[in-house]
N, C-alpha and C positions, 0 to 999 in steps of 0.2 A: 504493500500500500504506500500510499505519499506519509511522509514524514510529515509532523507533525507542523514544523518552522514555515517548512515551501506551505502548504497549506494557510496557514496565518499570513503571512505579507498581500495576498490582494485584500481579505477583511483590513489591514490597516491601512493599504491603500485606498481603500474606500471612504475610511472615516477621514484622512489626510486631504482628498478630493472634493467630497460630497458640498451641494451645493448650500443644502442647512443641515447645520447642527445645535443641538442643542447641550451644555455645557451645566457641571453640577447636580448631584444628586437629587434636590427638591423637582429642579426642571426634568428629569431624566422620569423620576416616578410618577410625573402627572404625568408627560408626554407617554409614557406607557398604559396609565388609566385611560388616557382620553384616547389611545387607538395613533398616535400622530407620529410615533415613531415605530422607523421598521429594522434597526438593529440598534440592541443597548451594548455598550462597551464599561466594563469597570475593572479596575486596580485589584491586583490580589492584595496589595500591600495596604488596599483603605483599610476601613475601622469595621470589623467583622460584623456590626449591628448594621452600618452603610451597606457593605457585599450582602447580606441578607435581605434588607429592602430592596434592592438593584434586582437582585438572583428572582426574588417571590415575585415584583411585580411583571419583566418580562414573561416571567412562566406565566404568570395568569394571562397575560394577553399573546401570550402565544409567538414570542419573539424571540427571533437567537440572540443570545449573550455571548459577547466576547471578553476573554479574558487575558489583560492585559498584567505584563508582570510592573511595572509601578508606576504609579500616582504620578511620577516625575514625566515617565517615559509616555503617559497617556497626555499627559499636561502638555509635552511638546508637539506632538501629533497635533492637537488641538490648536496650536500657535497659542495657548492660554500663557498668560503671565505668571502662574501660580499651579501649583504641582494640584491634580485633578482626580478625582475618584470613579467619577461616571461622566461618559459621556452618551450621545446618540444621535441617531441618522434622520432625520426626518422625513416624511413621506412626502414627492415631489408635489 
């Protein structure tokens, strides 16, 4: 099968591209309640109660979660200022 790494680079090219994203965990688990995002991204490295809200609200609405290894490394993706725990894709 593909390895695991080749698999993950177009998911991060994607979130590195997309033309909205949504940034921050409160925005990350509404835009999952409300149906408006179509792939969540979060930090292993967040705050395990964060990865938990992240983790449950994708599952509920039925979205793939990517899992990124840290806060820093999802923060720069983002072009964010400040190291990032969730992010997500939004539906065009």
């Amino acid at each position: 099968g593909i390895s695991e790494e080749s698999r993950e680079v177009p998911v991060m090219e994607q979130l590195k591209h997309a033309d909205k994203i949504v940034v921050g965990t409160r925005e990350v688990v509404r835009g999952l309640k409300k149906g408006t995002i179509v792939r969540a991204y979060v930090a292993n490295d967040c705050d395990t109660f964060i990865f938990q809200q992240v983790a449950q609200a994708a599952e509920d609405a039925g979205v793939a979660l990517v899992r990124v290894q840290t806060m820093a490394e999802l923060g720069e993706i983002v072009h964010a200022p400040v190291k990032t725990a969730a992010a997500g894709i939004l539906a065009p």
